[in-house]
Phi, psi and omega in degrees: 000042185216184196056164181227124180235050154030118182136121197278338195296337182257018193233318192270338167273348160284299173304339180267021156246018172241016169072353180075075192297300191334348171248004182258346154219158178304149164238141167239135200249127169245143151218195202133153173284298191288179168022038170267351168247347168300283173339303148329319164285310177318306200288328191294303188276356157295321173298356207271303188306336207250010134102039176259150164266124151210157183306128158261125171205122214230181150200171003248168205254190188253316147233001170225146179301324191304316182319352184291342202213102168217158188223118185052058169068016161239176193257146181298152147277163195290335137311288148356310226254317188286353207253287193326308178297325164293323147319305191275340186266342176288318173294307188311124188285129178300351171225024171231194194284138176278169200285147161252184211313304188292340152322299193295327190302286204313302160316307185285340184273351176260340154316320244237293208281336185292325180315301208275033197019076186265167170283331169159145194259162190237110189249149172277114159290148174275304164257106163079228166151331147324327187230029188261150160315330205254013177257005199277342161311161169257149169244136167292332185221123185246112202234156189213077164298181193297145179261122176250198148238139237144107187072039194303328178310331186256329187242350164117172191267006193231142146318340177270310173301273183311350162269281199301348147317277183310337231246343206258022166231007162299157171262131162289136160115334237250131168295136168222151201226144180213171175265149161236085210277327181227174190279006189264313199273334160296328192275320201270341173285321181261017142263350172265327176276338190277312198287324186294322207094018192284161155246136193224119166230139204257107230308312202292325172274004182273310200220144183256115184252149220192096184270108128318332191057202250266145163288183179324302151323314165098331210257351167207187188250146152239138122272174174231135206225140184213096197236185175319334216232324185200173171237145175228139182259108184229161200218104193287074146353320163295107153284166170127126172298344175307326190294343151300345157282342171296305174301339164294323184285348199249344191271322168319277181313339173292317208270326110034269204292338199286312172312340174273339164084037158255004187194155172250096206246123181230187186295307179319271172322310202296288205292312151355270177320323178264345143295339163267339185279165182225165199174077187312147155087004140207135204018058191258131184245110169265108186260135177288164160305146157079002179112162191087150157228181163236117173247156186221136199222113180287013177288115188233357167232216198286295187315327168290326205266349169283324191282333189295304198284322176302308218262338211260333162292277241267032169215140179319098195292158179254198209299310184222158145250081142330126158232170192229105145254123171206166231191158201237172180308166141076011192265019214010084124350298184259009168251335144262347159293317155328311203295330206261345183329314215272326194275009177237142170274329186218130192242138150245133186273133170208178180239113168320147166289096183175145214272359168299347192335134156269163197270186198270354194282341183305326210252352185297344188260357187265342200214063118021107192050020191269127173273150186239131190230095144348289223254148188305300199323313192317289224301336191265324174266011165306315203293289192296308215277176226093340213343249192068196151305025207260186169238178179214101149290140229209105206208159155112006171190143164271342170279016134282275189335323203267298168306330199262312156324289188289347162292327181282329204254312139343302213262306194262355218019084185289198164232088152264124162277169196280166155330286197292350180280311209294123188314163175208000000 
């Protein structure tokens, strides 16, 4: 039940000897490099606020596998989560290939969600979406966030290859909304929608975002939203100007499903719903005892490390900025690590706890005098000493981020909350 293997035949053939939980609720299927769980998060707690029970299921998590699978903002428990899994591994046939681990999450999380009768689920892909687990759904609704480069070994080196990819959870018949940032990834996306039969609309001619920034407080972002159908004044926990374009794909698709008779989507659930929602382990500031911070950031390729960088203009700097990086194989790594090098006085290398790590010794030539600290515990307090105002940002994986949450909230006793309790 481990390794990645690409591909529907063992996944469609595990569910349908599970009776096809994946069809007993509507799905709305996200994919995208960037922001599909932000989005995902967005979409869930506006259907959440408009009075729907639904299913979430993001990946990959931060310190517990449960955060993966939650309903109406809770994490499956760990009873749950082994009786789904025991299900699905009973099913998975004795003389063919076994599920690998995301095959078996995603079976068990449309086990979870059909069990816990929801109204409807929002699933994240994991990888791609033509050959992803989470395409074995029919979806009603179909989202497509900004298109990067990311995972190329798999999914190809052009921007145009990798929108068909991603492009490969449209439906016939069926509505879907995607970001289209440049003219390569809009045109391959609507040559992938005219062949699927999908109707495909593309949020940026749909909807107008108006970034106010950061409140008073400093603790959330406003915007102003402007779609066909209604203007919304909303106030974000998410931070970031990056963050406008999620919020456009999700208040569109809220307003989407309603036109679909799933969900009862009003001004009121929209802003509600986006004022509640949280998505830990971006661009989440954690203040030390004695002064200091923590910002934990999941930016691991280019588009993250622009948006990282973006926000990092637009907010007060404090007496210094430090970072703590480490990064899994195949992540062009050390060409984002160039980009962020210039905006730090002090760099540390380290390794996610994962057996994907790349090792740090690797990355010393992208980050010039930067200390390398292997084991996470060494590298954050190497990473703290000094303490004062300085700040530490914490980037290049989320199972670093996910380590570092939990170092903090352990080691130092911060107010971390843990991951899997926190609503989305």
């Amino acid at each position: 039940m481990w390794g990645q293997r690409l591909g529907l035949e063992r996944i469609r053939g595990l569910l349908e000897r599970l009776a096809s939980p994946e069809l007993a609720v509507p799905t709305v299927l996200v994919a995208g490099t960037n922001g599909k769980g932000s989005t995902a998060t967005f979409l869930s707690s506006i259907l959440r606020a408009s009075g729907a029970r639904v299913g979430l299921y993001t990946s990959p998590h931060l310190e517990s596998v449960q955060e993966r699978i939650r309903v109406d903002g809770v994490a499956i428990e760990a009873e749950p989560l082994l009786a789904a899994l025991s299900r699905v591994l009973e099913a998975a046939p004795e003389d063919g290939e076994r599920p690998t681990y995301f095959e078996a999450l995603t079976a068990a999380a449309f086990l979870h969600f059909a069990s816990a009768r929801v109204d409807v689920t929002v699933a994240e892909v994991g990888l791609g979406g033509r050959l992803d687990a989470t395409n074995s759904s029919q979806p009603a609704l179909s989202v497509i966030t900004a298109i990067g480069y990311d995972h190329e070994e798999h999914l190809g080196s052009r921007l145009a290859q990798i929108a068909r990819e991603k492009a490969g959870i449209l439906r016939p018949g069926r509505q879907a909304l995607a970001c289209a940032a440049n003219d390569e990834v809009r045109e391959a996306l609507l040559r992938a929608a005219g062949e699927a039969g999908s109707d495909l609309r593309f949020v940026e001619d749909e909807v107008t975002v108006a970034v106010l920034g950061p409140s008073a407080s400093g603790e959330r972002w406003d915007f102003h939203l402007r779609t066909p159908e209604a203007e919304y004044e909303v106030h974000s926990r998410l931070r970031g100007r990056h963050q406008a374009i999620n919020l456009a794909l999700a208040v569109r698709a809220a307003e989407q499903l309603r036109t679909l008779r799933l969900a009862r989507i009003d001004r009121v659930s929209v802003e509600a719903g986006v004022d509640r929602a949280c998505w830990p382990g971006r661009l989440e500031t954690v203040d030390l005892p004695g002064g200091g911070r923590v910002l934990l950031d999941g930016a691991h390729n280019e588009g993250g490390v622009v948006a990282l960088a973006d926000y990092l203009r637009s907010v007060v700097a404090p007496a210094g900025r430090d970072l703590l990086f480490g990064a899994l194989q195949g992540k062009r790594a050390e060409s984002t690590l160039r980009l962020l090098v210039p905006m730090f006085e002090r760099v540390t290398l380290t390794e996610p706890p994962s057996p994907k790590a790349l090792p740090a010794e690797e990355l010393e030539g992208s980050a010039p005098g930067a200390a390398v600290r292997p084991r996470v515990a060494d590298a954050l307090g190497a990473a703290l000493e000094g303490g004062g105002q300085r700040e530490l940002v914490v980037c290049g994986s989320l199972y670093l981020v996910g380590a570092v949450r939990m170092l903090l909230r352990q080691r130092f006793g911060v107010p971390v909350a843990a991951a899997a309790l926190a609503t989305g």
